[in-house]
GUVO-448515 format. One record per residue (C-alpha): x, y, z; residue number from 0. Coordinates in steps of 0.001 Angstrom, whole numbers, always signed. Example, Ala and Ser with C-alpha at 12.3 -4.5 7.8 and 13.67 -1.06 7.14 Angstrom:
# GUVO-448515
+---------+---------+---------+-----+
|      xx |      yy |      zz | num |
+---------+---------+---------+-----+
|  +12300 |   -4500 |   +7800 |   0 |
|  +13670 |   -1060 |   +7140 |   1 |
+---------+---------+---------+-----+
This chain:
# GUVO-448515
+---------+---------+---------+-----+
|      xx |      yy |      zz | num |
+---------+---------+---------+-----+
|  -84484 | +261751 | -134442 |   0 |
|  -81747 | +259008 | -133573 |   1 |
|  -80889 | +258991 | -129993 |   2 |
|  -77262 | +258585 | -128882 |   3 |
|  -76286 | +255564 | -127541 |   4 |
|  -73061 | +253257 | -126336 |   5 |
|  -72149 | +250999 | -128772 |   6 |
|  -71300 | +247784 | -127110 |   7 |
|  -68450 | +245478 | -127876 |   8 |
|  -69594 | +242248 | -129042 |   9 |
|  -67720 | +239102 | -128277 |  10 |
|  -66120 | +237363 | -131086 |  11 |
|  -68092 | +234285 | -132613 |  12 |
|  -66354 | +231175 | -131840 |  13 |
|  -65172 | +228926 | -134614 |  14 |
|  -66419 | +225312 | -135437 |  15 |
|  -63747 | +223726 | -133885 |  16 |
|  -63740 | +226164 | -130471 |  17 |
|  -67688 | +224943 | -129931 |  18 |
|  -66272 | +221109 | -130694 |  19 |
|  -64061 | +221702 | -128328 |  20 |
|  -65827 | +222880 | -125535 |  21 |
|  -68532 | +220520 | -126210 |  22 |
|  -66279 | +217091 | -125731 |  23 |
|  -63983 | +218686 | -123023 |  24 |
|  -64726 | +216934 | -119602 |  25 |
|  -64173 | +218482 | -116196 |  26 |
|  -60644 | +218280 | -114409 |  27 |
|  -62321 | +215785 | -111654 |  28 |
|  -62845 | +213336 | -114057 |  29 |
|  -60431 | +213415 | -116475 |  30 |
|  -57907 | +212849 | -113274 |  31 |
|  -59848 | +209992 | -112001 |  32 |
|  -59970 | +208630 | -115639 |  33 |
|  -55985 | +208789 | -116043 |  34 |
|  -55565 | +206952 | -112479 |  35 |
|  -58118 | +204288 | -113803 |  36 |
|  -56362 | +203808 | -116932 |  37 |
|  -52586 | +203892 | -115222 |  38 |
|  -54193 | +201170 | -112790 |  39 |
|  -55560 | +198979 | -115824 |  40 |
|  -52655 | +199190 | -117734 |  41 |
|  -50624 | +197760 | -114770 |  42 |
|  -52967 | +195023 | -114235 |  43 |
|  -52771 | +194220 | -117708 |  44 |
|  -49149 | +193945 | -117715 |  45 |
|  -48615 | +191823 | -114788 |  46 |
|  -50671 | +189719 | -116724 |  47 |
|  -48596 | +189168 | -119528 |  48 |
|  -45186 | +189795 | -117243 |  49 |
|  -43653 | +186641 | -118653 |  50 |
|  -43956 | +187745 | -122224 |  51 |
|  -43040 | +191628 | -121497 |  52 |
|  -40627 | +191157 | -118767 |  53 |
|  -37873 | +189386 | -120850 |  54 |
|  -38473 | +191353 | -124005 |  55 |
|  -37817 | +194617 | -122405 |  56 |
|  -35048 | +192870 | -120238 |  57 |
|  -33543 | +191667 | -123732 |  58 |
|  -34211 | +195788 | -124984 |  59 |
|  -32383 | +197225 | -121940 |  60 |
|  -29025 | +194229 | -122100 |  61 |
|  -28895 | +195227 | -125885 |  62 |
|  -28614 | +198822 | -125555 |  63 |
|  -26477 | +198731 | -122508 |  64 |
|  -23564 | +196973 | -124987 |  65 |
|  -24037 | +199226 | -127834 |  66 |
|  -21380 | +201487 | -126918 |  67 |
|  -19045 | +198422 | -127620 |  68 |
|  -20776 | +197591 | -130848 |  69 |
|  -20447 | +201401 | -131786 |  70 |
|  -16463 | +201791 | -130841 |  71 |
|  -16065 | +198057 | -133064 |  72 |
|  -17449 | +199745 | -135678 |  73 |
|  -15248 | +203292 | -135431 |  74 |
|  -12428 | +200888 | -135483 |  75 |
|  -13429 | +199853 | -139085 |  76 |
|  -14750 | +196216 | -138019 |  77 |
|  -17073 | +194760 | -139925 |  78 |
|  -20732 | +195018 | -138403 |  79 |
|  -21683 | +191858 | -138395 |  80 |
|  -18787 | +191218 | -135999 |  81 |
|  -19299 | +193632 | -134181 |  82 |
|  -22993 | +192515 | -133581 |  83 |
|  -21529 | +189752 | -132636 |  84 |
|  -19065 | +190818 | -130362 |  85 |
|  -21851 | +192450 | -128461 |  86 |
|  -24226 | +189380 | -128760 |  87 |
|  -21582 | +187106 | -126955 |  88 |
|  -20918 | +190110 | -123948 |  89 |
|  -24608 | +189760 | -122914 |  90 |
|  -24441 | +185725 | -123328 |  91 |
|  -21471 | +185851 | -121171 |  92 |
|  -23544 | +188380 | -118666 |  93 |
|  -25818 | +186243 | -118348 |  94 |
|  -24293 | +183078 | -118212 |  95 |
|  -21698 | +184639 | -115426 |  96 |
|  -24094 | +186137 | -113400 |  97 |
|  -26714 | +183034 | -113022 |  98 |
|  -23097 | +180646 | -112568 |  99 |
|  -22436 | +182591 | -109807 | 100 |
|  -25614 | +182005 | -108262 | 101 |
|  -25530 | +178403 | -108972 | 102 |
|  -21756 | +178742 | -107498 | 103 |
|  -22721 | +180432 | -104285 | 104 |
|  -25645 | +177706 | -103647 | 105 |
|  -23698 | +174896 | -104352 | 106 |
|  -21152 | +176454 | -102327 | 107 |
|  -23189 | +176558 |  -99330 | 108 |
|  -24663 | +172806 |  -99792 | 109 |
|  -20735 | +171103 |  -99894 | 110 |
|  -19774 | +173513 |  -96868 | 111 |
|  -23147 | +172901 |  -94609 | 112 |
|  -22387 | +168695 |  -94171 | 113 |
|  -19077 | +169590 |  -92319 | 114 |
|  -20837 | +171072 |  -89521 | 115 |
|  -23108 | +168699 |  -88544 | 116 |
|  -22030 | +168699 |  -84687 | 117 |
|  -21954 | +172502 |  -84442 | 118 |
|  -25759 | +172121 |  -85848 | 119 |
|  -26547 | +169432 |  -83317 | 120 |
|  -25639 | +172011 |  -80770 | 121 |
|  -27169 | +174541 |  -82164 | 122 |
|  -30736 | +172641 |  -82250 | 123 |
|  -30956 | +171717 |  -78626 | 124 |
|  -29738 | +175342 |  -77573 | 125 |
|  -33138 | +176172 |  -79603 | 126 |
|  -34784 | +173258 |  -78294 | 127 |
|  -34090 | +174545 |  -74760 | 128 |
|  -34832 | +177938 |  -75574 | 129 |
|  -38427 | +177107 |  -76563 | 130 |
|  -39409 | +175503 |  -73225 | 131 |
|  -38193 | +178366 |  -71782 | 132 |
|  -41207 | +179382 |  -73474 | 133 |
|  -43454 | +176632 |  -72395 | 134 |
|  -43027 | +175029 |  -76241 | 135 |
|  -42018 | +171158 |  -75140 | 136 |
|  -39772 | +169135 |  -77605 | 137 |
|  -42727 | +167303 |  -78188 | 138 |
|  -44866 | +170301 |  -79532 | 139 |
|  -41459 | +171970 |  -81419 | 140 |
|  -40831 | +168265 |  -83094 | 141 |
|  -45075 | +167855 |  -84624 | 142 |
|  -44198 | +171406 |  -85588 | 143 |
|  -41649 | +170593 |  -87527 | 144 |
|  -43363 | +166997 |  -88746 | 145 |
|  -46745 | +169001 |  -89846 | 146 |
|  -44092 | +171575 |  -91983 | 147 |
|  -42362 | +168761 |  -93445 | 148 |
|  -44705 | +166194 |  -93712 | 149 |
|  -44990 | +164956 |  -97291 | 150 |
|  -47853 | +166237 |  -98357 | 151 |
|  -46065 | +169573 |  -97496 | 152 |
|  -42828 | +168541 |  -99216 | 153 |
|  -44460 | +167539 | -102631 | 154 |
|  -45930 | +170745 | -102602 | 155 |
|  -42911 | +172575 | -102061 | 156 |
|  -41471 | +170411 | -104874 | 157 |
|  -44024 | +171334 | -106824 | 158 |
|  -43854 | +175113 | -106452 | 159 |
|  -39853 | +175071 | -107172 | 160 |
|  -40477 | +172844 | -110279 | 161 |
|  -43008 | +175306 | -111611 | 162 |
|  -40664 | +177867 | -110882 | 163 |
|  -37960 | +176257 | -112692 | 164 |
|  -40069 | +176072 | -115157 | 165 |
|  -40909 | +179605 | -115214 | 166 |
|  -37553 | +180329 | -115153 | 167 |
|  -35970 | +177908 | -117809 | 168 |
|  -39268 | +179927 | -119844 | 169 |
|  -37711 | +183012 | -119099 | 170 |
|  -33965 | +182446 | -120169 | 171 |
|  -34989 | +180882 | -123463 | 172 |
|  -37311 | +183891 | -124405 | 173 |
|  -34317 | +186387 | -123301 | 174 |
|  -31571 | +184519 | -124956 | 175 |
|  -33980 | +184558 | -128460 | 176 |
|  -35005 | +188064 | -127972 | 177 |
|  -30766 | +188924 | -127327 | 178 |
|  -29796 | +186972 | -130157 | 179 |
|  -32400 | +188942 | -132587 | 180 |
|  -32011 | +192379 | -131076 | 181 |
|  -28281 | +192526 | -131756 | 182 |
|  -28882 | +190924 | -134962 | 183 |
|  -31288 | +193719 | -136180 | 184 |
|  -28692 | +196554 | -134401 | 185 |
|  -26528 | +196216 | -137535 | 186 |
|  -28801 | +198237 | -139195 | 187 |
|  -30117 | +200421 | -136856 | 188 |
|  -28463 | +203635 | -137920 | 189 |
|  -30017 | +204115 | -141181 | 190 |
|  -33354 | +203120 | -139414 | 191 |
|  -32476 | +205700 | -137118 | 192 |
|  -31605 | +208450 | -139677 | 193 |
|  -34603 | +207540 | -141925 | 194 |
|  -37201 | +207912 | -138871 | 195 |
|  -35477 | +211185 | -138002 | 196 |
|  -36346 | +212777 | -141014 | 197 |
|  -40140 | +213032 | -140493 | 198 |
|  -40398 | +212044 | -136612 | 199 |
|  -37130 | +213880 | -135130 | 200 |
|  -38921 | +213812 | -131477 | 201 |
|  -39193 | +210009 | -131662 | 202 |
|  -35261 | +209893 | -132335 | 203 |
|  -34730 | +212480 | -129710 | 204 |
|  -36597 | +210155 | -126916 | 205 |
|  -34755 | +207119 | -127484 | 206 |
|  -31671 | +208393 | -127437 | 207 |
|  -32059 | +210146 | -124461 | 208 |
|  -33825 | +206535 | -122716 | 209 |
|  -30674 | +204764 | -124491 | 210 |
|  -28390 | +206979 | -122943 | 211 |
|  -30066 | +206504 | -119501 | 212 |
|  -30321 | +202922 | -119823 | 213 |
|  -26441 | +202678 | -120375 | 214 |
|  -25662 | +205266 | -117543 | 215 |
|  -28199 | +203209 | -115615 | 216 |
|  -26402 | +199644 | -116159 | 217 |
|  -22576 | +201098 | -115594 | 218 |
|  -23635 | +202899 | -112293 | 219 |
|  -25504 | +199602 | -110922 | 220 |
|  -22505 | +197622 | -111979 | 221 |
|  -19993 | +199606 | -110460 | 222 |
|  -21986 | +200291 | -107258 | 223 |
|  -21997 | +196377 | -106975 | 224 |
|  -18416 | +196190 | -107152 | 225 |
|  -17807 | +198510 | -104528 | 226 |
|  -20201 | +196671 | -102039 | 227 |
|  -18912 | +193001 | -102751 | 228 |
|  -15273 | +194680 | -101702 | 229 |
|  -16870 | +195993 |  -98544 | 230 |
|  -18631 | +192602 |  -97700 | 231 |
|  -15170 | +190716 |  -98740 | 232 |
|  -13449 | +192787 |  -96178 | 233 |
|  -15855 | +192905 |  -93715 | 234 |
|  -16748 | +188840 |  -93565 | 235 |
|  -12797 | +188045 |  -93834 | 236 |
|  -12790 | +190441 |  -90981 | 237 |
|  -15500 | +188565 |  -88830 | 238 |
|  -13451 | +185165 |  -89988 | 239 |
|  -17011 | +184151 |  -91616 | 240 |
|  -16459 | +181018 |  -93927 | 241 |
|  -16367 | +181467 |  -97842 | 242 |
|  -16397 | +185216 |  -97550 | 243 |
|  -15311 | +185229 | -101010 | 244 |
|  -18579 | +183081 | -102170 | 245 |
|  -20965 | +185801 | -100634 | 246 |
|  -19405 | +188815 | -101837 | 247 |
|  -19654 | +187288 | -105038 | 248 |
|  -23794 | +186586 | -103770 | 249 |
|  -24239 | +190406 | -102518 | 250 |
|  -22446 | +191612 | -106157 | 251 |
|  -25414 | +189257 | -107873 | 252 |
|  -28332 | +190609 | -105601 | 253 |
|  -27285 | +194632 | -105879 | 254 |
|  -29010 | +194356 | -109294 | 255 |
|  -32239 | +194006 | -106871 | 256 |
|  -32338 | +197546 | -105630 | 257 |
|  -33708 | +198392 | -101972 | 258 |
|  -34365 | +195081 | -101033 | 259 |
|  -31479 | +192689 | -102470 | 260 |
|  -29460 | +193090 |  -99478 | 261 |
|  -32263 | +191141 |  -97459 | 262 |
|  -31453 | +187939 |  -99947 | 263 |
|  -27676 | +188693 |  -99771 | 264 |
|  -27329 | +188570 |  -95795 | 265 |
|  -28583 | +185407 |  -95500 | 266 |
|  -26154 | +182871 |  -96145 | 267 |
|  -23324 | +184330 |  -94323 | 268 |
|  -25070 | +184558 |  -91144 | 269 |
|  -25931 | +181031 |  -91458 | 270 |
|  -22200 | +179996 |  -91893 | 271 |
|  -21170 | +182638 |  -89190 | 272 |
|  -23755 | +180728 |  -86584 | 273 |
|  -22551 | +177262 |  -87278 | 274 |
|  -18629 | +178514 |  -88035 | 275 |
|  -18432 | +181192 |  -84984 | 276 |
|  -21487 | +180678 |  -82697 | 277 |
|  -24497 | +183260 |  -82149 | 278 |
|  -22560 | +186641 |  -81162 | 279 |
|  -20539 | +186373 |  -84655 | 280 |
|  -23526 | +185818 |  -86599 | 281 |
|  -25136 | +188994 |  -84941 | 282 |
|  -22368 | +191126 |  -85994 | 283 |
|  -22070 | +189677 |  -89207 | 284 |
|  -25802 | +190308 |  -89785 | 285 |
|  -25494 | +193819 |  -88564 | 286 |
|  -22256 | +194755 |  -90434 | 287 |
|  -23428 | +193428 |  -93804 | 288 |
|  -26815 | +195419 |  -93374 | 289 |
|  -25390 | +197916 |  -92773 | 290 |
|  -22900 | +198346 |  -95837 | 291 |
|  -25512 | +196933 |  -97912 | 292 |
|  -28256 | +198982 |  -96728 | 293 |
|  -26312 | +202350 |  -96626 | 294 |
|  -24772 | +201713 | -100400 | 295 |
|  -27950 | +200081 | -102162 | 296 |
|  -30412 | +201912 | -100000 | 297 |
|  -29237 | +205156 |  -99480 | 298 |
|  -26412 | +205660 | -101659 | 299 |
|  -26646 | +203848 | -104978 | 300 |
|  -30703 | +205123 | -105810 | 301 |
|  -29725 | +208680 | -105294 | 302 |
|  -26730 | +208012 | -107927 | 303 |
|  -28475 | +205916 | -109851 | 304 |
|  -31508 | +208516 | -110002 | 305 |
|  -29076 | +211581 | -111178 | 306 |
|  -27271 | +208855 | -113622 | 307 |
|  -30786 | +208641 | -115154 | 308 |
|  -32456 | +211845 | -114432 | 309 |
|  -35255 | +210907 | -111534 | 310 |
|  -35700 | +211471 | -107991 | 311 |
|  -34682 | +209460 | -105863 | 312 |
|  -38481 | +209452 | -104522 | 313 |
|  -39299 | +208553 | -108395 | 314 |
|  -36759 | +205908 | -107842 | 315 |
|  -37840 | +204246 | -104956 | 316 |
|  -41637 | +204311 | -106081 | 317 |
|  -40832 | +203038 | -109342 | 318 |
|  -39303 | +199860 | -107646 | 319 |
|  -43306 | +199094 | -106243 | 320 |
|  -44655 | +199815 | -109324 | 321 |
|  -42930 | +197716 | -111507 | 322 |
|  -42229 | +195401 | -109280 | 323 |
|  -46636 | +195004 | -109072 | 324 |
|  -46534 | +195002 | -113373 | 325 |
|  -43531 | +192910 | -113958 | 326 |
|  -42940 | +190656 | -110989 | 327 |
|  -39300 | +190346 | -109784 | 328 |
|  -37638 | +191387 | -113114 | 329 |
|  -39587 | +194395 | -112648 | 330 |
|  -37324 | +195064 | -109641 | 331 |
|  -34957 | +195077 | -111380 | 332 |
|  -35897 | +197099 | -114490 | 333 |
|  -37591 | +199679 | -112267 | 334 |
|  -35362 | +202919 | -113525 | 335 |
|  -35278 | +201876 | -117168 | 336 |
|  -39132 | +201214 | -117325 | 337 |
|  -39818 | +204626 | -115707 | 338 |
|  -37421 | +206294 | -117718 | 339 |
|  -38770 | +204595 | -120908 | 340 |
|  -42296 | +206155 | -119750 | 341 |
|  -40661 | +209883 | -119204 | 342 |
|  -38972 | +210150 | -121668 | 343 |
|  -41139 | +208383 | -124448 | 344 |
|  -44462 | +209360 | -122809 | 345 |
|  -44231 | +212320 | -120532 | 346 |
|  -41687 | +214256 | -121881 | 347 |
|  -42606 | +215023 | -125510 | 348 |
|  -46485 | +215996 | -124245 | 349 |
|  -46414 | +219960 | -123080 | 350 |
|  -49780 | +219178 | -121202 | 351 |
|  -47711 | +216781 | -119047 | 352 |
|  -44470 | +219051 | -118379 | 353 |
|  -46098 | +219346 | -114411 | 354 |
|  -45482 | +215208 | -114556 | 355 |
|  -42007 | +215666 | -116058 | 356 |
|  -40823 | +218471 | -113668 | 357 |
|  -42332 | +216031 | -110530 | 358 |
|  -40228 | +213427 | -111659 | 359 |
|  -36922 | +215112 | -112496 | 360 |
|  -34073 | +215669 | -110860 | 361 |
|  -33365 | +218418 | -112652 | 362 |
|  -35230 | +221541 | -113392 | 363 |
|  -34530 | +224923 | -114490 | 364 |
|  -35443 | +227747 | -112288 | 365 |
|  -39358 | +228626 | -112724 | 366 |
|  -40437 | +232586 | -114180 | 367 |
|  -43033 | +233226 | -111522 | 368 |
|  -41794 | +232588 | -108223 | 369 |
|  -45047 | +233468 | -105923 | 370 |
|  -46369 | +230007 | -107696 | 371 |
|  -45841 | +227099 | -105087 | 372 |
|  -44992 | +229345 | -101907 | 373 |
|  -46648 | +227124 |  -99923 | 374 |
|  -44174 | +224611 | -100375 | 375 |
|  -40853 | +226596 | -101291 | 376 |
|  -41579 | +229911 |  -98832 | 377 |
|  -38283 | +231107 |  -99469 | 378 |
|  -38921 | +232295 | -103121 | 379 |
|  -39870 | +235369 | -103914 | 380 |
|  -40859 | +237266 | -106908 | 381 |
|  -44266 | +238204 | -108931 | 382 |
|  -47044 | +235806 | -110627 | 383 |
|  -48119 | +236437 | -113995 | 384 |
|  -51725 | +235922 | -112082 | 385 |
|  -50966 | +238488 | -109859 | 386 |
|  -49819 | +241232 | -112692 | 387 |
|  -52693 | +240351 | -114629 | 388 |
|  -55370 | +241442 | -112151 | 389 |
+---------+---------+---------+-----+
């Protein structure tokens, strides 16, 4: 006699791969702390090779940021070769512009600074007297002053700035070779294009959308530094500061240095407001041109900058430190395109990273289960697929 029983619902047998899987899958703990590890190294790494990476991807982002010229040349029926060309020579003439005007505004500075030799005379026993004040004799101030200018400290100032120059010089030639081969190769970049598209469409899909970032990124910082050489113009003609015209031309070069470029900027103009108007005119001339500077390239310009590109401004501001650790000073200034080149080449294609994606967007579309995240959005309501489920 067979007794009755329950027949019991066996699980299903898991498949080769399922048991593979489970077997190599790590916990969450480390996986995280390997990720941070390997963001860390790969920083380090870079800085390390900053002076080969830093122009390359400098050369990458000038390139791009001219191919709408190079693309309207061409709708116009020009050849492409010339129209290559025609956007080679608009980043040569970037460049060349932009580091002129530096060289003007310092060169500026050094004819102007002889005239007022009296007014600095004054100026250095007013500081002179000001110090023993403090108990700091003329004595003290002047082997102060011998001990920071002594020669041994001179010839190794001198020899910082000459390695520097030659850093620099280093720099320019690697940029102007990796320009001149970039825009060469861009004649035939839409047939690369199409051919890649037809078996890797989500490659095609990232660049373009970096590209277009990249260009939005370039016109926005551009404009932006347009707008706050006008304001400085005003304001320094205002304050009857000395070659006002030189240093708006100074604060237009150093709002490609976002956050911080303002700091370089301000300056020169209070030093020729000191020796030009005395100390009260150099105060406000400090204060007003932080203040337009700061408010526009601080406040302002990263928030538009970040929508032009599709970041937070948070995203924006952090990016700045990063790359500014893995590229050096260009990295400063390539801060938005570099993180943008990781989103949308890195991040956004990988579903297992949308949660990096939507952190880093400005952007999002309005999430399905709104219980999710009360604890930092209390005001939305609504039901969690967890919460259905149980």
């Amino acid at each position: 006699m067979r007794w009755p029983w329950r027949r019991r619902e066996l699980p299903p047998v898991p498949s080769v791969t399922e048991v593979v899987e489970r077997r190599w899958m790590l916990p969450r703990t480390l996986i995280i702390l390997l990720s941070i590890i390997g963001t860390i190294g790969v920083l380090i790494l870079l800085s390390q090779v900053a002076t080969f990476v830093a122009p390359i991807f400098l050369g990458v982002n000038l390139v791009i940021a001219v191919m709408p010229l190079q693309q309207w040349l061409l709708r116009l029926g020009a050849p492409k070769i010339v129209a290559a060309l025609a956007a080679l020579l608009t980043v040569y003439v970037f460049l060349a512009a932009l580091f002129w005007s530096i060289y003007w505004s310092v060169q500026s500075l050094v004819q102007e600074l002889p005239g007022y030799g009296p007014e600095f005379n004054a100026l250095y026993r007013n500081v002179m007297a000001w110090l023993e004040g403090f108990g700091i004799s003329q004595d003290e101030a002047l082997h102060q002053l011998q001990s920071a200018f002594s020669p041994s400290a001179i010839a190794s100032g001198l020899t910082s700035v000459l390695s520097n120059a030659g850093t620099v010089l280093a720099f320019l030639a690697t940029l102007t070779v990796v320009v001149f081969f970039l825009a060469w190769d861009s004649m035939h970049l839409p047939e690369r294009v199409e051919r890649i598209a037809l078996t890797h469409p989500g490659i095609v899909r990232g660049v373009d959308r970096f590209a277009a970032g990249v260009q939005r990124y370039w016109v926005v910082t551009t404009l932006f530094g347009l707008i706050v050489s006008a304001l400085d113009l005003v304001a320094l003609t205002a304050l009857g500061v000395p070659l006002a015209l030189v240093w708006a031309v100074f604060a237009f070069v150093t709002n490609y240095i976002p956050n911080v470029g303002f700091v370089v900027g301000v300056i020169p103009p209070t030093l020729m407001a000191l020796l030009a108007n005395g100390p009260i005119n150099a105060l406000l001339t400090a204060i007003l041109f932080s203040v337009i500077n700061f408010v526009m390239q601080s406040l302002v310009q990263p928030k538009v900058a970040g929508d032009a590109v599709g970041v937070t401004p948070a995203t924006s501001f952090l990016s700045l430190l990063v790359w500014a650790f893995a590229l050096g000073p260009v990295g400063a200034l390539l801060a938005l395109p570099a993180t943008l080149a990781v989103k949308t080449l890195i991040v956004d294609p990988d579903p297992r990273l949308a949660w990096a994606s939507a952190l880093m967007s400005n952007k999002l579309e309005p999430p399905r289960h709104g219980r999710l995240g009360r604890a930092v959005s209390p005001g939305v309501h609504g039901t969690s697929g967890v919460q259905g489920a149980t």
